[in-house]
N, C-alpha and C positions, 0 to 999 in steps of 0.2 A: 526105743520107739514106743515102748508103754502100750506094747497090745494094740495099736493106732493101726499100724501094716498088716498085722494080722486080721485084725476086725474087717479088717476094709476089702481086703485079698476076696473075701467069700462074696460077699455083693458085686465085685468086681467081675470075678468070672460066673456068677447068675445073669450081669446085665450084658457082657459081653458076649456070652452064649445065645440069650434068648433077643437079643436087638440085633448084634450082626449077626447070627447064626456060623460063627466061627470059632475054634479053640484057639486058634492065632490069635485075636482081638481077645477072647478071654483071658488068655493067659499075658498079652497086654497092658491090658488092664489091672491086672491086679501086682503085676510091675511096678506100676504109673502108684500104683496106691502105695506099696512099700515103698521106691523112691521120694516118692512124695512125703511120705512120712519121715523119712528120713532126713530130708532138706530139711524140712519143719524144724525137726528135733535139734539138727546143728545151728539151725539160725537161730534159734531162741538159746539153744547154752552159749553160740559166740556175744549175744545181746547181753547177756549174766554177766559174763566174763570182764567183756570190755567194761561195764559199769564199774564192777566190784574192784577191776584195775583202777580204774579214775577216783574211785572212790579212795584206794590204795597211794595212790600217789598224793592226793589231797594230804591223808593222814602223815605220809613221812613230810611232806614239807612244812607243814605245822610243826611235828616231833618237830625239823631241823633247825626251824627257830624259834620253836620257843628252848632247844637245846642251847643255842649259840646266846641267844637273850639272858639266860638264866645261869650260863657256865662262870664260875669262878675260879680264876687261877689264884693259887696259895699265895705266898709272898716267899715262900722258900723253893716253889718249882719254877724252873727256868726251861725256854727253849732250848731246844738241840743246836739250835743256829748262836744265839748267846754266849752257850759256855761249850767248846769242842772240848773232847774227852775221847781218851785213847782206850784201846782194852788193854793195853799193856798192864802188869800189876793186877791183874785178879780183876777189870774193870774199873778201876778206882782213877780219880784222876791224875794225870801225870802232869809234873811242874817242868818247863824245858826250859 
């Protein structure tokens, strides 16, 4: 809350005491001023957040194509669907 509820707490129950003349409304008040601070505080980090996610998401879909645009497969690796391979023998292929 960065001092904001607290700052505010003291004028709170000054104004509440001496406008309504109650310790109920002052202490109210200065409630209303820490909640209040508090909303603030959360709306403005969920408003960061959500950015810096959007902004998060932008970067890996870039990363994932300029990854896919620029990947090159060797000429000696093959898919897993291509050539089936047994682990029998140490992992090594088996001729049937």
């Amino acid at each position: 809350m960065g001092g904001m509820g607290g700052g505010l707490m003291g004028p709170g129950i000054a104004i509440g005491a001496a406008a309504f003349h109650s310790a109920i409304a002052a202490t109210g008040l200065a409630g209303a001023a820490i909640g209040g601070s508090y909303l603030l505080a959360r709306t403005v980090y969920g408003r960061i957040v959500r950015r810096r996610g959007e902004k998060l998401h932008e970067l890996m879909s870039w990363l994932v194509e300029h990854a896919s645009a620029t990947a090159v497969r060797g000429p000696g690796l093959a898919r897993p669907a291509e050539e089936p391979r047994s682990l029998e023998g140490g992992g090594k292929p088996v001729d049937r």
